[in-house]
LUMVOLO-731373 format. One record per atom (N, C-alpha, C): z, y, x; residue in one letter. Coordinates in steps of 0.2 Angstrom, whole numbers, plus 5000, padded with zeros to 4 digits. Example, Ala and Ser with C-alpha at 12.3 -4.5 7.8 and 13.67 -1.06 7.14 Angstrom:
<nodes>
503949725066A503949785062A503949845066A503549895064S503649955068S503950005064S
</nodes>
This chain:
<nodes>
500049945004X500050005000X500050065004X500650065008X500750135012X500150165017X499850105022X499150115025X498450155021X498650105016X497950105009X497950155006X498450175004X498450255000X498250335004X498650305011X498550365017X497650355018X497350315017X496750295019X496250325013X496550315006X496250345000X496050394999X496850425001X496950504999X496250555005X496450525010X495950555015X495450545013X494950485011X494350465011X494150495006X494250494999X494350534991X494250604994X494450634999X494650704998X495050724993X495750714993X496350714986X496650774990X496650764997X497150805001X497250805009X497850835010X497750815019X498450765022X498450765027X499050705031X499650725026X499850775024X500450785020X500350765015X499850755012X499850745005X499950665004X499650615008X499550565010X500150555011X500550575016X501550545018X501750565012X501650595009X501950605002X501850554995X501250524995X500950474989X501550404994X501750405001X501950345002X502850365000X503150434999X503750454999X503850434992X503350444987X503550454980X503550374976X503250324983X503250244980X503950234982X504350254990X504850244991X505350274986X505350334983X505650354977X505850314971X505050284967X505050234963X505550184963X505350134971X505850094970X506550084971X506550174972X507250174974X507650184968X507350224965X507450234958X507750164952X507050134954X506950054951X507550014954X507750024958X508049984963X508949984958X509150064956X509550074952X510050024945X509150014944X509449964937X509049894936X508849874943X508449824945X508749754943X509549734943X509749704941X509749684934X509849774928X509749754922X509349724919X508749744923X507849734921X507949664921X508249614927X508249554929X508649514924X509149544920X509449504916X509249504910X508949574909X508649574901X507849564902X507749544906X507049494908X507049444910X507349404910X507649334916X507149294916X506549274910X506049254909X505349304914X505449334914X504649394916X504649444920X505349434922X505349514927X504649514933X504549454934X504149434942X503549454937X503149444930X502749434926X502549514924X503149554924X503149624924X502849634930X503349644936X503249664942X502349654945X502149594942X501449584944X500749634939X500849624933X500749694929X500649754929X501349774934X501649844937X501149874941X501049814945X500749794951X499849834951X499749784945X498949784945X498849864941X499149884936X499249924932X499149994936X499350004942X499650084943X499050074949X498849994951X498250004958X497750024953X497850004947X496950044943X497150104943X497750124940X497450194939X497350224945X497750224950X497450244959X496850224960X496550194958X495950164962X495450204956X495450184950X495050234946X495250314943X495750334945X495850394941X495750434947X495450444954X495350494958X495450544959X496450554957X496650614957X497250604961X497550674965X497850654968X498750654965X498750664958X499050684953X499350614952X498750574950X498850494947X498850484951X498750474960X498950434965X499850444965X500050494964X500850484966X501150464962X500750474953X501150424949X501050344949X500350324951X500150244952X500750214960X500750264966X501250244970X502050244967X502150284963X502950294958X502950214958X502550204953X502450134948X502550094951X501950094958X501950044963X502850014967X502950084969X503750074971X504150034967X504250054959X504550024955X504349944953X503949924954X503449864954X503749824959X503649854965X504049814972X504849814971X505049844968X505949854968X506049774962X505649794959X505849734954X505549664959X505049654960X505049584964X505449564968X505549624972X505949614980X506549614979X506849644972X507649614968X507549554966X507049514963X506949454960X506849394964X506549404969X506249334970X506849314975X507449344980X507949334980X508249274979X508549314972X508849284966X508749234965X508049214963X507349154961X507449094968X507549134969X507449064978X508249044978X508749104977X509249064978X509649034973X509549024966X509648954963X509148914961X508648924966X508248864965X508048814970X508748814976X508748784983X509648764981X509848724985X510348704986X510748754987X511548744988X511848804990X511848794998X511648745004X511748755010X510948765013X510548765007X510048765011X509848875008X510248885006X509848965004X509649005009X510149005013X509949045021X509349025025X509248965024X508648955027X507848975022X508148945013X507348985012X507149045013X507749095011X507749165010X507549185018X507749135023X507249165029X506549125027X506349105027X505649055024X505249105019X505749125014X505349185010X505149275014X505549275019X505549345025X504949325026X504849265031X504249255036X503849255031X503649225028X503249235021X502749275020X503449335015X503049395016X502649455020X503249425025X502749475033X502149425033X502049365033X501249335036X500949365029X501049365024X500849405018X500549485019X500849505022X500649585023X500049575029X499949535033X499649545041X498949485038X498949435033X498649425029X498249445023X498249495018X498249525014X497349565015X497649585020X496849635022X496249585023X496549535026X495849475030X495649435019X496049455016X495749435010X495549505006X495849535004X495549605001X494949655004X495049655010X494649705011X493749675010X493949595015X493249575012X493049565006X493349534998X493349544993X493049644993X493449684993X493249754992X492549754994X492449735001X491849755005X491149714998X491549664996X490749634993X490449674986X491149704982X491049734978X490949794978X490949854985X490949904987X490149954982X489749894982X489149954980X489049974974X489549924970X490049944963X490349984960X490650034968X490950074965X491750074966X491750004968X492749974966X492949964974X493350014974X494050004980X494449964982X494749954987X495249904988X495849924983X495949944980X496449974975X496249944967X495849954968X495349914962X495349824962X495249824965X495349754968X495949724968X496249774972X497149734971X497349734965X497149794961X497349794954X497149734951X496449704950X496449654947X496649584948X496849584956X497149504958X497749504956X498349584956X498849594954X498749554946X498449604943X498249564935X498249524934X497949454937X497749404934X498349344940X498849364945X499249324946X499949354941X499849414937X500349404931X500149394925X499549364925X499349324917X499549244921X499449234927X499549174928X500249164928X500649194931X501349204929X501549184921X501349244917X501449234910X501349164907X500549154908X500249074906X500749034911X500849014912X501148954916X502048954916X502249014914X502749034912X503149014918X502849054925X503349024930X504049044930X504349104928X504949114931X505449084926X504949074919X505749034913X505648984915X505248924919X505148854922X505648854927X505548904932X506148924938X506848924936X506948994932X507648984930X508048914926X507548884920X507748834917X508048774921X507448764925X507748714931X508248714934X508248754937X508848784941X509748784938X509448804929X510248794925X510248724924X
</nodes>
């Protein structure tokens, strides 16, 4: 996100290097924000919060990636932040009553390494995906938005996180 947006804002001509540190300030905002009541969200979602957060996810890369402004970019990064606070409070949680109780320190390391190879991985699959559809029109933002999409219709469809919890209880 934080690379990508700094990259949008310049490319788009939305604004300059400040404006850019600032669409990555106001995701940090978001889910700090989000971060506040992230456990509510988690309880009175317990079924869907990851289903949300993926939604969150694809929902605010479209409007960034099609609204062209740099207005809607700080609110799509808001979103964004909010989106990440909910995962990154949830899947925690998800891992650790869904492993033994001597084995949690080691998923929740398993889930770290994870999602670093996630972030250093991520570009070798988007950007070529973007590149194919580039003459289209649609962004790397565009694109994350719809993988975002369609891993929280898989979510929903498949009903992963009420399978996780259920098993778990």
């Amino acid at each position: 996100m934080n690379n990508n947006i700094s990259l949008f804002v310049a490319e788009e001509k939305l604004g300059a290097t400040s404006q850019a540190a600032l669409t990555s300030t106001v995701s940090l905002i978001g889910g700090m924000l989000c971060g506040l009541i992230v456990g509510v969200i988690g309880k009175r979602f317990k079924y869907s919060s990851i289903t949300i957060s993926f939604i969150l996810y694809g929902l605010s890369y479209l409007l960034i990636g099609l609204g062209h402004s740099l207005w809607l970019a700080f609110v799509g990064s808001f979103i964004v932040g909010a989106a990440m606070s909910i995962a990154m409070g949830q899947f925690p949680y998800l891992i650790s009553i869904s492993v033994g109780k001597n084995s949690v320190s080691m998923a929740l390391g398993v889930y770290v390494a994870i999602y670093s190879i996630g972030g250093v991985v991520s570009p070798f699959i988007v950007n070529p995906l973007t590149k194919l559809v580039a003459g289209m029109g649609i962004n790397v933002f565009v694109v994350s938005g719809v993988i975002a999409l369609i891993l929280g219709v898989l979510c929903m469809g498949f009903q992963f996180q009420k399978k996780l919890v259920t098993a778990a209880q």
